[in-house]
Short mmCIF file of the C-alpha atoms (twelve columns), coordinates in Angstrom:
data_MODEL
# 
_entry.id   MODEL 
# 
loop_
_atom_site.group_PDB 
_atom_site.id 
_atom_site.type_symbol 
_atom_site.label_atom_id 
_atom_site.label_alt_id 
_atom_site.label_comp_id 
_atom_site.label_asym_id 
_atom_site.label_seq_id 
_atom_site.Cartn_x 
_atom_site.Cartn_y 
_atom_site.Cartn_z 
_atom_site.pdbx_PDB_model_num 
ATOM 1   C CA . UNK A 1   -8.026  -34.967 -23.326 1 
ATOM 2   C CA . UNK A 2   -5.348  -33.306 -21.043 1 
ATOM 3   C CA . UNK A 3   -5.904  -34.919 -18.219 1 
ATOM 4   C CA . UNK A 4   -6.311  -38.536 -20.343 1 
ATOM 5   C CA . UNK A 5   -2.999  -37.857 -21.065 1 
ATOM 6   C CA . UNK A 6   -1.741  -37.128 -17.725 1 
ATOM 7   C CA . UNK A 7   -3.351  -39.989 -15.919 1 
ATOM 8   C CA . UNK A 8   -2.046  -42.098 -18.408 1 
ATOM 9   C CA . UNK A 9   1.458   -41.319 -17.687 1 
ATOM 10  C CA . UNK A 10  1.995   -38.839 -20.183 1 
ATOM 11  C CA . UNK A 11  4.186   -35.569 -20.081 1 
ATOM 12  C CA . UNK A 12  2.161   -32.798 -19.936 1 
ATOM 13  C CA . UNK A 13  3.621   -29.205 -21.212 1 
ATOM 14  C CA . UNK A 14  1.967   -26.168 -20.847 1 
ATOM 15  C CA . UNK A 15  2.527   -24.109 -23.701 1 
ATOM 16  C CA . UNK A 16  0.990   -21.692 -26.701 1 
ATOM 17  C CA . UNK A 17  1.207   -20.549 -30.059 1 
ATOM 18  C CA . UNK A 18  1.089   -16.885 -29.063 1 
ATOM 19  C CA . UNK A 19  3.988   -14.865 -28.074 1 
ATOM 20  C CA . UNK A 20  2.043   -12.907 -25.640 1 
ATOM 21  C CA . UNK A 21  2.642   -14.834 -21.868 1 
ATOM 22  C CA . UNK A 22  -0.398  -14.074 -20.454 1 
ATOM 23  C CA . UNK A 23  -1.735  -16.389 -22.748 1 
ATOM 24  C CA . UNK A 24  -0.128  -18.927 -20.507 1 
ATOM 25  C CA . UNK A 25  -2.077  -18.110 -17.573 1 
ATOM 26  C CA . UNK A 26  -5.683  -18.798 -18.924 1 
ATOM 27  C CA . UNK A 27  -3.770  -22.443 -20.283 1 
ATOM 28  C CA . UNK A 28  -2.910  -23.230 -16.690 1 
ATOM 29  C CA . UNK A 29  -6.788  -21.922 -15.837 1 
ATOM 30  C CA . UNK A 30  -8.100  -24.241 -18.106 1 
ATOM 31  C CA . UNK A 31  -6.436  -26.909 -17.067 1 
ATOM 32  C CA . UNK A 32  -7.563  -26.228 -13.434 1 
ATOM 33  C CA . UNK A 33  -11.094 -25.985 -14.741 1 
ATOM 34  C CA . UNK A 34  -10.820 -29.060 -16.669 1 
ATOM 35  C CA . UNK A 35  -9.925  -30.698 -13.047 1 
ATOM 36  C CA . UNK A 36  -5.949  -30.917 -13.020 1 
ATOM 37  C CA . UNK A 37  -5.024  -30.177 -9.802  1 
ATOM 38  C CA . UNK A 38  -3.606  -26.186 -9.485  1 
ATOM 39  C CA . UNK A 39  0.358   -28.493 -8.456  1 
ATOM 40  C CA . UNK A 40  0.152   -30.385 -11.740 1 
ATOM 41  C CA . UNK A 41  -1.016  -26.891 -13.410 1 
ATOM 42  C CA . UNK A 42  1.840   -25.563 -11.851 1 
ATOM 43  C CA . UNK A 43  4.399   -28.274 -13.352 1 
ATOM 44  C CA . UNK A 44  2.974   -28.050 -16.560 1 
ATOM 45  C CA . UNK A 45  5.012   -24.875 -16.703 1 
ATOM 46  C CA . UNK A 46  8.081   -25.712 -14.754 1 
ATOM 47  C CA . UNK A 47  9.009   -29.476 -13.765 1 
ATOM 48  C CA . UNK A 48  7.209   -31.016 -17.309 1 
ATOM 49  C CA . UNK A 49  8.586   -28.114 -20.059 1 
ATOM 50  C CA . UNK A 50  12.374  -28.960 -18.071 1 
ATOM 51  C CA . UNK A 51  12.089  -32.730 -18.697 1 
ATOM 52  C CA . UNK A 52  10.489  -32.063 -21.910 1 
ATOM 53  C CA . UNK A 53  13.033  -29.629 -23.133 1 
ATOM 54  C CA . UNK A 54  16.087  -31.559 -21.431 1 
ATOM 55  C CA . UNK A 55  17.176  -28.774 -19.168 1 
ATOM 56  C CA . UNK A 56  17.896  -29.543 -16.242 1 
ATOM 57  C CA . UNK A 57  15.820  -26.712 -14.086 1 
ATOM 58  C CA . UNK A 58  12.453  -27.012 -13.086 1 
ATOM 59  C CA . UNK A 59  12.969  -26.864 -9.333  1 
ATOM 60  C CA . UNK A 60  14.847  -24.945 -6.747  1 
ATOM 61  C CA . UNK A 61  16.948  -26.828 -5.665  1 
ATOM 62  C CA . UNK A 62  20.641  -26.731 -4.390  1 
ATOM 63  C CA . UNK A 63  23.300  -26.423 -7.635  1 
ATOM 64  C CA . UNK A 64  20.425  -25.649 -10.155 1 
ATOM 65  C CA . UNK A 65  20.324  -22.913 -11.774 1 
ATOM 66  C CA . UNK A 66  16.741  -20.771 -11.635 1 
ATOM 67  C CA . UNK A 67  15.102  -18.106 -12.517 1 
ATOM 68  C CA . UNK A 68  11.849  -17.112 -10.317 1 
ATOM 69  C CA . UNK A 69  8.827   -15.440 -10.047 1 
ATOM 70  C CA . UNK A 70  7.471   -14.298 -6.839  1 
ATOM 71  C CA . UNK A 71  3.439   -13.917 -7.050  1 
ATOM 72  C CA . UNK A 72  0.725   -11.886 -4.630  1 
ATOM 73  C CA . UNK A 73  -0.839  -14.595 -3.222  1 
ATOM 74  C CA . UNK A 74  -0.276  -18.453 -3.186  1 
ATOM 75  C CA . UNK A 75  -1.003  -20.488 -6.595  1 
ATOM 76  C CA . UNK A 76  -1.400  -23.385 -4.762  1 
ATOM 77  C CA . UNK A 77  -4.449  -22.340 -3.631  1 
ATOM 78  C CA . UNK A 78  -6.080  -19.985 -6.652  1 
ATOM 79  C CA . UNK A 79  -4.361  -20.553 -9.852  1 
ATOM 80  C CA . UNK A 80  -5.428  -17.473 -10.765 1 
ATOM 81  C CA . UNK A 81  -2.461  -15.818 -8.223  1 
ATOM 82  C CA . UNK A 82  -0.225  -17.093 -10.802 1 
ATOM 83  C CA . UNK A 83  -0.442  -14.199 -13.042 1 
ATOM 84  C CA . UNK A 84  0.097   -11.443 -9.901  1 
ATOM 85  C CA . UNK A 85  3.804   -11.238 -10.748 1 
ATOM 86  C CA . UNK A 86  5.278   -8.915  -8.388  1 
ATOM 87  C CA . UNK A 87  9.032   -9.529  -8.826  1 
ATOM 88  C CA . UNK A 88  11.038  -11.807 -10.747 1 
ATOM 89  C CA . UNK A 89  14.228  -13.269 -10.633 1 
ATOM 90  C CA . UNK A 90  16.396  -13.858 -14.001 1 
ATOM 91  C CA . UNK A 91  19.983  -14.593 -14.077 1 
ATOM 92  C CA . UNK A 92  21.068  -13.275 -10.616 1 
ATOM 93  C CA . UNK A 93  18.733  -9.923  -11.116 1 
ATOM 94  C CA . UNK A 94  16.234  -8.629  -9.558  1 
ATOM 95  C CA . UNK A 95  13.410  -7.115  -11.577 1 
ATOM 96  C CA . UNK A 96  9.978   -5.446  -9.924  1 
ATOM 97  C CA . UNK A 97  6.781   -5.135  -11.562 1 
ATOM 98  C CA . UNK A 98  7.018   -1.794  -12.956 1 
ATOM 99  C CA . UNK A 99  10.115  -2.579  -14.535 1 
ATOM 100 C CA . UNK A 100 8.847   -5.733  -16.062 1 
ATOM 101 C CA . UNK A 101 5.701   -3.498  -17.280 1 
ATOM 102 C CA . UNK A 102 7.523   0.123   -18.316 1 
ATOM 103 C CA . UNK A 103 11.396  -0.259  -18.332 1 
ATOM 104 C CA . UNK A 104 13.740  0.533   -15.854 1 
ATOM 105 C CA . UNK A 105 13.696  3.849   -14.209 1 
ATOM 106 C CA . UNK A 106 15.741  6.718   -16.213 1 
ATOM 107 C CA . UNK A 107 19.212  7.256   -14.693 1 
ATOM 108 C CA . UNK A 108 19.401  11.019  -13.434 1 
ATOM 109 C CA . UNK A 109 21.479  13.092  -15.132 1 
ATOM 110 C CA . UNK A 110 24.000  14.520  -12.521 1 
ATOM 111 C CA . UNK A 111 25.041  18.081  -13.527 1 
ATOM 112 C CA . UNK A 112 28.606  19.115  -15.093 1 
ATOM 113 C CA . UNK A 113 30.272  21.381  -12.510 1 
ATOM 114 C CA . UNK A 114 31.627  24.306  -13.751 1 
# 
């Protein structure tokens, strides 16, 4: 019914009724497996939920604003390397993996001197 949709001109949006975000990942799956192309997966999530929301972001492009997340491998090409977030970019910061998954690192405490 997805695709119906799509072909027929519609906006397509990926989204979910769960807070969790990994839940987003197996939508974008099934829409690969249900023969979307892994690009029009892909915009599901970006270009589509922009339009659809009115923001203008979506893209990288010169003068837009954008937050973005740098994969292990290409999603292009498995879908699946969509979920191997290694880094992501969010307001100007720079966030790695672990931090995304544990926190950031304690600070260490520097000694008083006496």
């Amino acid at each position: 019914m997805v695709l119906d949709v799509m072909q027929a001109g519609g906006l397509v949006v990926a989204g979910t009724d769960s807070p969790h975000g990994i839940n987003l990942h197996g939508e974008l799956r099934a829409y690969v497996l249900a023969g979307m192309s892994t690009y029009d997966a892909l915009k599901t999530a970006t270009v589509n939920a922009a339009q659809a929301l009115g923001f203008d972001g979506g893209t990288i492009e010169a003068g837009k604003l954008a937050d973005l997340v740098m994969v292990d491998g290409n999603p292009l090409a498995n879908i699946a390397h969509a979920h191997k977030v290694q880094r992501v970019i969010a307001n100007g910061r720079v966030y790695e993996r672990h931090e995304l998954l544990h926190g950031p690192a304690p600070v260490p405490r520097v000694p008083n001197n006496p």
